[in-house]
C-alpha positions in Angstrom: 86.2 105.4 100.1 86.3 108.7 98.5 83.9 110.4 101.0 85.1 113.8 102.8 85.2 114.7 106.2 84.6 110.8 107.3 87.1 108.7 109.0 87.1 105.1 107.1 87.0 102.1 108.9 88.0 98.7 107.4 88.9 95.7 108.2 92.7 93.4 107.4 93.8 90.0 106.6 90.3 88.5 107.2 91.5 86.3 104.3 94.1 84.8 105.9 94.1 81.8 109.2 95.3 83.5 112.2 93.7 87.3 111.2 96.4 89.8 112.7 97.1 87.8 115.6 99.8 85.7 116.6 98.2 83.5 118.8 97.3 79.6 119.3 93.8 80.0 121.3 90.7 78.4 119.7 88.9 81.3 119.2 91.4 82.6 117.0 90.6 83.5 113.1 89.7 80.4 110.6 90.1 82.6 107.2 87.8 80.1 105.6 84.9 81.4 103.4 82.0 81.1 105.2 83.6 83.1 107.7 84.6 85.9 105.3 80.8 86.1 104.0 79.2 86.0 107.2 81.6 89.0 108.2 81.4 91.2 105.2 77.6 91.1 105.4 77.4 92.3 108.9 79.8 95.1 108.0 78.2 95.9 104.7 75.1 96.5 106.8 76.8 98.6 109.5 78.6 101.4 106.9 82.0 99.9 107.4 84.2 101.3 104.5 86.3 98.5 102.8 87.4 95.3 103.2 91.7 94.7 103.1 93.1 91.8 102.1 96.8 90.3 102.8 98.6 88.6 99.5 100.2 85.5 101.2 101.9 82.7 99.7 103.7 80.8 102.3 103.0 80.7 106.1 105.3 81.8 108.9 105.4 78.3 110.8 105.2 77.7 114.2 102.5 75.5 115.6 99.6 77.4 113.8 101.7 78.1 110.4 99.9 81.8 111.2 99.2 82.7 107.6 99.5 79.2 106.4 96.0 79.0 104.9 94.5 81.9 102.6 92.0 82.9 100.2 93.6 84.6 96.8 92.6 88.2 97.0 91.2 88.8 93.4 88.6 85.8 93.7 88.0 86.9 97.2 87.1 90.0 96.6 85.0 89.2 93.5 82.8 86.5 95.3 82.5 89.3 98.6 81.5 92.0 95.7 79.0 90.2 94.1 77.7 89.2 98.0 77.3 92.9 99.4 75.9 96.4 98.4 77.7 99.3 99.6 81.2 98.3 100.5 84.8 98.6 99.2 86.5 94.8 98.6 90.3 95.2 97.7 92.4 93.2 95.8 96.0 92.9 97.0 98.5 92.4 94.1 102.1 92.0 94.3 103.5 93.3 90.9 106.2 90.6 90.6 103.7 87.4 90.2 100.6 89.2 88.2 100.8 90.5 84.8 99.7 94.5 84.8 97.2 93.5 81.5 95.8 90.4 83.7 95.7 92.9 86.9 93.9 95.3 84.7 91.2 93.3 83.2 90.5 91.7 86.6 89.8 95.0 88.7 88.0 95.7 85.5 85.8 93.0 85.7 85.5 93.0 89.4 84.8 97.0 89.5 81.9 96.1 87.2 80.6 93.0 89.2 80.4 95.5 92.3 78.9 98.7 90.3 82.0 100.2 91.6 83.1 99.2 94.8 86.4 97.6 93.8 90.2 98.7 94.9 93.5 97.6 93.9 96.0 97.6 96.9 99.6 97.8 95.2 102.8 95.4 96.9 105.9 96.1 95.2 107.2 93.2 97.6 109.6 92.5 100.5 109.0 89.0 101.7 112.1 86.7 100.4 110.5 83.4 100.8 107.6 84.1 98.9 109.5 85.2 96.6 111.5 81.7 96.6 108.2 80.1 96.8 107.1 81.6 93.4 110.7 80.9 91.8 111.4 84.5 91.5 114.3 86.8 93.2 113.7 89.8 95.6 115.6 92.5 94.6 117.6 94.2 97.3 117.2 97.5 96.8 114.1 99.3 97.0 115.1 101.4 94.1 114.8 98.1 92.1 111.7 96.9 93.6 109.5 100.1 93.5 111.2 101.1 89.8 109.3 97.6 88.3 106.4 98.4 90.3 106.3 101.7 88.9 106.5 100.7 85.3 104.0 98.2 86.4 101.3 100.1 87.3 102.4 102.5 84.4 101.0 100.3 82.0 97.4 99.5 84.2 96.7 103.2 84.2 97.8 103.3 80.5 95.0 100.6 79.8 92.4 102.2 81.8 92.8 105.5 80.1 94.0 104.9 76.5 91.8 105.0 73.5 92.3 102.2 71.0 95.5 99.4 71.2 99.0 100.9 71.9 102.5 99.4 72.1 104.7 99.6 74.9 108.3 99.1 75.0 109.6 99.8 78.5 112.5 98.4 80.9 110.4 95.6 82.1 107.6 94.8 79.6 107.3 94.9 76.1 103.7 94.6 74.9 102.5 95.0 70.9 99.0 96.0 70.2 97.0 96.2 74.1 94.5 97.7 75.3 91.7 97.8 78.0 88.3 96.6 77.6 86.2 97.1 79.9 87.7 99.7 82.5 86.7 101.0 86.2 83.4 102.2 86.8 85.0 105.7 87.0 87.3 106.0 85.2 89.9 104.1 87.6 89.7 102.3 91.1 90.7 103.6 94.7 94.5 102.7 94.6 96.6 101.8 98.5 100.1 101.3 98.7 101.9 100.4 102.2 105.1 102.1 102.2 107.9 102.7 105.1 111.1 103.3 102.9 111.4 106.5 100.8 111.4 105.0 97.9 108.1 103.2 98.4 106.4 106.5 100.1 106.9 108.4 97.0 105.6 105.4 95.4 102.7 105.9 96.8 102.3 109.6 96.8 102.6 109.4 92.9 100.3 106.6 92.1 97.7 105.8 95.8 95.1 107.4 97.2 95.9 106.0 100.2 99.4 105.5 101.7 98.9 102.8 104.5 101.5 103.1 107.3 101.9 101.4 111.1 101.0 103.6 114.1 103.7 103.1 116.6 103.5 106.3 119.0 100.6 109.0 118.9 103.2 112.2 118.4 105.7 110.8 116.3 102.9 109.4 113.8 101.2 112.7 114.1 104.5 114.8 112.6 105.2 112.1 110.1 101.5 112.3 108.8 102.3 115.8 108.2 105.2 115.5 107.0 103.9 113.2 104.1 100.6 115.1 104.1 103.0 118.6 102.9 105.4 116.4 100.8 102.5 114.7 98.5 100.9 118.5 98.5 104.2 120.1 97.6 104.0 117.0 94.4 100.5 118.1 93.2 99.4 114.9 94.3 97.8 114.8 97.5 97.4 111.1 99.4 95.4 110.5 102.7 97.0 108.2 104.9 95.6 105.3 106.5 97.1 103.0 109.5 96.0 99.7 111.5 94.9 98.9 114.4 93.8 95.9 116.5 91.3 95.8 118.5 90.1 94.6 121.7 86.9 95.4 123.2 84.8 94.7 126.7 81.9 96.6 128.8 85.3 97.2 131.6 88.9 97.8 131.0 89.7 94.9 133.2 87.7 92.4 130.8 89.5 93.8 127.7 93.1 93.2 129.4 92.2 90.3 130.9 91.1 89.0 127.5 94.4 90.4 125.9 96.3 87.8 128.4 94.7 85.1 127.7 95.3 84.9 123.8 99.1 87.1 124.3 101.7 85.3 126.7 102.2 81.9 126.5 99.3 81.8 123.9 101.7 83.6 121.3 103.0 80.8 118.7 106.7 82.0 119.4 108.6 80.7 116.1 105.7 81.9 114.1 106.4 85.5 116.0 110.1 85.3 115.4 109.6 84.2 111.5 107.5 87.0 110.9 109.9 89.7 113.3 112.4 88.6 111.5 111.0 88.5 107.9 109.5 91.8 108.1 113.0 93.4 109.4 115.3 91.9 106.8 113.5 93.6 103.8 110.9 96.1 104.7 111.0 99.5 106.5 107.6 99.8 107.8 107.9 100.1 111.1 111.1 101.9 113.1 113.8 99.8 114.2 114.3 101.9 117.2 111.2 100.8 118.7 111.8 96.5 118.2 111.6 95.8 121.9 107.6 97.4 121.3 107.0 96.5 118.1 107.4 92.5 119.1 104.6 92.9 121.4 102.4 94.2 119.1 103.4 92.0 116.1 101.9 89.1 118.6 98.7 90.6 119.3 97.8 92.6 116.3 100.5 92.0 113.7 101.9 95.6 114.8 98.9 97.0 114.7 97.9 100.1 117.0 96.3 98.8 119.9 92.9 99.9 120.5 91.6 98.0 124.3 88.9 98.7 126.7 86.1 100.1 126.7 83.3 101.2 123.9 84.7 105.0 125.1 88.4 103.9 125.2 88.5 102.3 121.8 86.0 105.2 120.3 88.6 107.9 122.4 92.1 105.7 120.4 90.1 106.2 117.4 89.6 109.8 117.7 93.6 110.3 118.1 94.4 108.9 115.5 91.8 111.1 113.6 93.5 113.9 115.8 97.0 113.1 114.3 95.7 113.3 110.8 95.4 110.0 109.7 92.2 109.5 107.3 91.3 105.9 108.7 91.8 102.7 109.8 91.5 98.7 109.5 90.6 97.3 112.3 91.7 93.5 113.2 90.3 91.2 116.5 91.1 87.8 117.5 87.7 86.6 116.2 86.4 89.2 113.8 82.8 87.9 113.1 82.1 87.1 117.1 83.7 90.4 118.4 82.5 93.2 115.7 79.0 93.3 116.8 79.3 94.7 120.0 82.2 97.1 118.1 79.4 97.4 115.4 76.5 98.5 118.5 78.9 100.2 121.1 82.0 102.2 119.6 80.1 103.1 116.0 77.1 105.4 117.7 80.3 107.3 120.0 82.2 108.1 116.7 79.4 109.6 114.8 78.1 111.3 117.8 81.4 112.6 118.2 81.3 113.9 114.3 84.1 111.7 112.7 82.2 109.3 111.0 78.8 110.0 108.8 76.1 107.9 109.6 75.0 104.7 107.6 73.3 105.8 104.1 69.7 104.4 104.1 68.9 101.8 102.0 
């Protein structure tokens, strides 16, 4: 994850029924282990970067409940660990519902499982029925919300670089006599953090890595990733920023929109759509509310995600501007991951390291 001059690509919500998509065709995502394994095996093999996880608790509804059904993200990404060699398994964590000691010990453990290949992806939270689900309250204010996570992850970073048991008597927690035993591989864990408000962007330039945000429009992502880029520079704590992207890929154009009809349109499970639509504008700010009318489109075919269709040279040509406008990677999301990455894997992969922004597959 930490490699230079290489544009990362992953993959998101493989762990959850549905994938990224919206949509009520057959073919679409089961979420269920064997699927998982088979996929993370074939892109363990190919170089793919990481694996990304969503942290669901409820479903949205509709006729497929999209998001109904989903593996927990800390045992998923232990049992895909201790399954591959070379790639990067997140954990996503929201810091309302799991202890920071618990966290700590468990990307611990699952850092050493992997020989080093674990991640910690950070939620400081924004959907309100989940929250009900769990019996806790969503704070408001984003202030609130990122102030806990903060503290939060305080204390994880304080247990992966302490010597010897320490108290800790903050706002949110009070602990007596912790400490961390075993720790990361390295010291510590690649850290993500999706952030859209201001709040949660500085957040994440603090604390991540990786700042994950939605590409909406080439040019106007391309002067926000700047824009961040300066701002976590100007901090002393530079971030790379990483986006989404859903893909959809044929030998002709015509095959890949064709194929985007057939699970968009009257395929899309509409009050699954409108849940999630409406969810995701009530209490987040990750994507512009400008751009709503667009936005619902995408939410149906790829969760929001940037839309990558046609061609091996069309997708391999969306992939290099978002390179161009400074983004450091991307997760990659299709209707049916496992049936649909090979010929990604075969066809796009050899024009993006011909084209210099990705390094080839390490031997053995």
């Amino acid at each position: 994850m930490l490699r230079p001059n290489h544009f990362k690509l992953g993959t998101f919500a493989t762990n959850c029924s549905g994938g990224m998509s919206v949509t009520k065709v057959p073919e679409r995502w089961s979420g269920n282990w064997a699927d998982n394994l088979r996929l993370a095996r074939m892109l363990d093999e190919a170089g793919i970067d990481f694996m990304l996880p969503i942290a669901r608790w409820i479903g949205y509804g509709g006729e497929t409940d999209f998001h109904g059904r989903v593996l927990e993200t800390m045992t998923w990404a232990a049992a895909l660990l201790a399954s591959t060699r070379d790639i990067t398994v997140f954990a996503t964590i929201h810091t309302a519902a799991n202890h920071p000691v618990v966290v700590a010990k468990q990307i611990a453990t699952i850092d050493e499982i992997s020989n080093g290949r674990a991640g910690l992806n950070i939620v400081a939270g924004w959907n309100e029925p989940e929250y009900r689900a769990l019996g806790l309250s969503l704070p408001e204010d984003h202030v609130s919300r990122y102030g806990y996570a903060q503290e939060w992850f305080d204390i994880i970073r304080a247990l992966w670089e302490r010597e010897g048991p320490f108290d800790w008597d903050g706002a949110h927690f009070k602990l007596s006599g912790t400490y961390g035993n075993p720790r990361p591989i390295g010291g510590r864990t690649p850290i993500l953090n999706a952030a859209g408000s201001g709040e949660g962007r500085d957040f994440a330039i603090r604390n991540a890595d990786f700042l994950f945000t939605p590409t909406i429009d080439i040019d106007r992502s391309r002067e926000e990733v700047a824009e961040l880029k300066a701002k976590a520079n100007a901090m002393g704590s530079p971030v790379d920023v990483l986006t989404f992207s859903h893909v959809v890929c044929r030998p002709t154009e015509q095959e890949a929109r064709d194929y985007v009809a057939w699970f968009t349109g009257d395929a899309i499970d509409v009050p699954a759509l409108d849940n999630l639509v409406r969810l995701q504008f009530a209490h987040a700010q990750s994507f512009p509310h400008d751009l709503l009318a667009l936005i619902r489109d995408r939410m149906g075919m790829g969760h929001g995600g940037f839309p990558l269709i046609g061609t091996p040279e069309q997708v391999a040509d969306g992939l290099i501007a978002l390179h161009a406008a400074g983004f450091g990677g991307t997760t990659l999301s299709f209707v049916d991951y496992a049936e649909e990455f090979p010929y990604f894997r075969d066809t796009v992969l050899p024009i993006l390291e011909a084209r210099g922004i990705r390094q080839p597959v390490r031997a053995g």
